[in-house]
C-alpha positions in Angstrom: -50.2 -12.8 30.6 -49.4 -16.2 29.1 -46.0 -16.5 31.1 -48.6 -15.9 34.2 -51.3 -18.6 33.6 -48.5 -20.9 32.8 -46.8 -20.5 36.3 -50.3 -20.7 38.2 -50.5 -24.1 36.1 -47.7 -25.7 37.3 -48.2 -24.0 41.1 -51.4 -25.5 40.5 -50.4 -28.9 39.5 -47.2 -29.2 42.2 -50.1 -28.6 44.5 -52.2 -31.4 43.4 -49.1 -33.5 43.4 -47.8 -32.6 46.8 -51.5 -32.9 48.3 -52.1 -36.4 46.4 -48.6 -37.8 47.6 -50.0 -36.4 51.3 -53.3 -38.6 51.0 -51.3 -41.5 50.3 -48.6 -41.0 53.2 -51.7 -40.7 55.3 -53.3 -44.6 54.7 -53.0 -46.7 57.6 -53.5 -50.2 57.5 -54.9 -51.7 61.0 -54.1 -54.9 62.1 -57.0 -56.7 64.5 -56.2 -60.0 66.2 -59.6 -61.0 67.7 -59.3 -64.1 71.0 -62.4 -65.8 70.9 -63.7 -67.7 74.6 -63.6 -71.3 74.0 -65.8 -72.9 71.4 -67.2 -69.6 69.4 -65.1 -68.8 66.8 -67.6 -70.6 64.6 -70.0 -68.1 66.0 -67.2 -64.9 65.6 -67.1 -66.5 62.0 -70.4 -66.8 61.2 -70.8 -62.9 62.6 -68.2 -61.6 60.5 -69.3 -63.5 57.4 -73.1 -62.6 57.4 -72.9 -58.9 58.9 -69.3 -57.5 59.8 -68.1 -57.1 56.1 -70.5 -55.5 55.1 -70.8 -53.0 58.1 -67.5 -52.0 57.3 -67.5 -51.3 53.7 -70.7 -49.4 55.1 -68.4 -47.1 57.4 -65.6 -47.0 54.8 -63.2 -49.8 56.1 -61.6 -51.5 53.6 -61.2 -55.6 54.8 -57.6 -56.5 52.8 -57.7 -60.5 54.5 -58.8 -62.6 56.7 -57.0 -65.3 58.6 -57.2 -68.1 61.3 -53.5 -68.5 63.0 -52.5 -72.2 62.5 -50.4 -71.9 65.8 -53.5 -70.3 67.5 -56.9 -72.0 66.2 -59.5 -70.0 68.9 -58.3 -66.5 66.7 -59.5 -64.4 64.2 -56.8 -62.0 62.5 -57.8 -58.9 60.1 -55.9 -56.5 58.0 -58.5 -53.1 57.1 -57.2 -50.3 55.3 -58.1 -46.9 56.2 -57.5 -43.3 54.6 -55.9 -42.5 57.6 -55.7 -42.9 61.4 -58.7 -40.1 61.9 -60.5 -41.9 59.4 -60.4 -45.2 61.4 -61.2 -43.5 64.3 -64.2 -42.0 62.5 -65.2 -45.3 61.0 -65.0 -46.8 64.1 -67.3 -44.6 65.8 -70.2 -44.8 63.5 -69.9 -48.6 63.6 -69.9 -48.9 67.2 -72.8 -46.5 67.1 -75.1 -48.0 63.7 -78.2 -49.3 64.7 -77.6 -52.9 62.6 -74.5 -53.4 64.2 -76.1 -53.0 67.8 -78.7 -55.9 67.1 -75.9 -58.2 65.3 -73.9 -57.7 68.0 -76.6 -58.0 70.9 -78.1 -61.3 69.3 -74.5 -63.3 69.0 -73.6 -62.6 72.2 -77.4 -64.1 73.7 -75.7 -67.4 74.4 -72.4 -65.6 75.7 -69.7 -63.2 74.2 -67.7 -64.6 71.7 -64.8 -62.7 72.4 -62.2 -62.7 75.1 -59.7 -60.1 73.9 -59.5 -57.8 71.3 -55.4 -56.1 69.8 -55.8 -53.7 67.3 -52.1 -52.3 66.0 -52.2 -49.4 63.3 -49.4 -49.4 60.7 -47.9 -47.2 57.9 -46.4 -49.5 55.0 -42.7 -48.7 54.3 -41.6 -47.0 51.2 -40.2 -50.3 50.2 -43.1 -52.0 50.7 -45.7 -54.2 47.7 -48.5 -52.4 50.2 -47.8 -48.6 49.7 
């Protein structure tokens, strides 16, 4: 009996092991690179700052940084972590969808739409990656 509950033990605890190591193959970081029409990025900025954060964190995105290209000064560039792609696809869905983000959205766009194109890449960090 003891030889028993020792083996379902450690079948237990492989498990856990093997389903943790799973959950962390599965984070995705996505990469958003936002081109804003001439003369609103303060706007895009100011939109971010004051509501966008927080919306995230809301619908579990995880904001890692926040950057304006030197080389490309009408841009806003983002790094968000997810738990995984279908998490980031769910995320995304109920941001789209929350009733804040609808009137954030529909008041900074009332003197035109602040952006002109939007590339969103998803990426998995290398095992020899600082980011894993």
């Amino acid at each position: 009996m003891y030889r028993l509950t020792i083996i379902m033990m450690i079948t237990l605890y492989i498990g856990l092991i093997t389903n943790l190591a799973s959950a962390q193959d599965s984070i995705v970081y996505e990469l958003r690179t936002y081109t804003t029409n001439e003369g609103k990025l303060n706007d895009l900025q100011t939109r971010f700052r004051d509501h966008t954060l927080e919306l995230f964190e809301k619908h579990g995105m995880k904001s890692i940084g926040y950057w304006i290209p030197t080389d490309k000064p009408e841009t806003l560039t983002y790094l968000l972590l997810h738990n995984s792609k279908a998490a980031a696809e769910l995320s995304w869905a109920a941001f789209i969808a929350d009733p804040v983000w609808l009137k954030v959205y529909a008041d900074s766009i009332a003197n035109g739409r602040l952006v002109s194109n939007i590339d969103s890449t998803f990426m998995a960090a290398t095992d020899y990656s600082p980011m894993k």
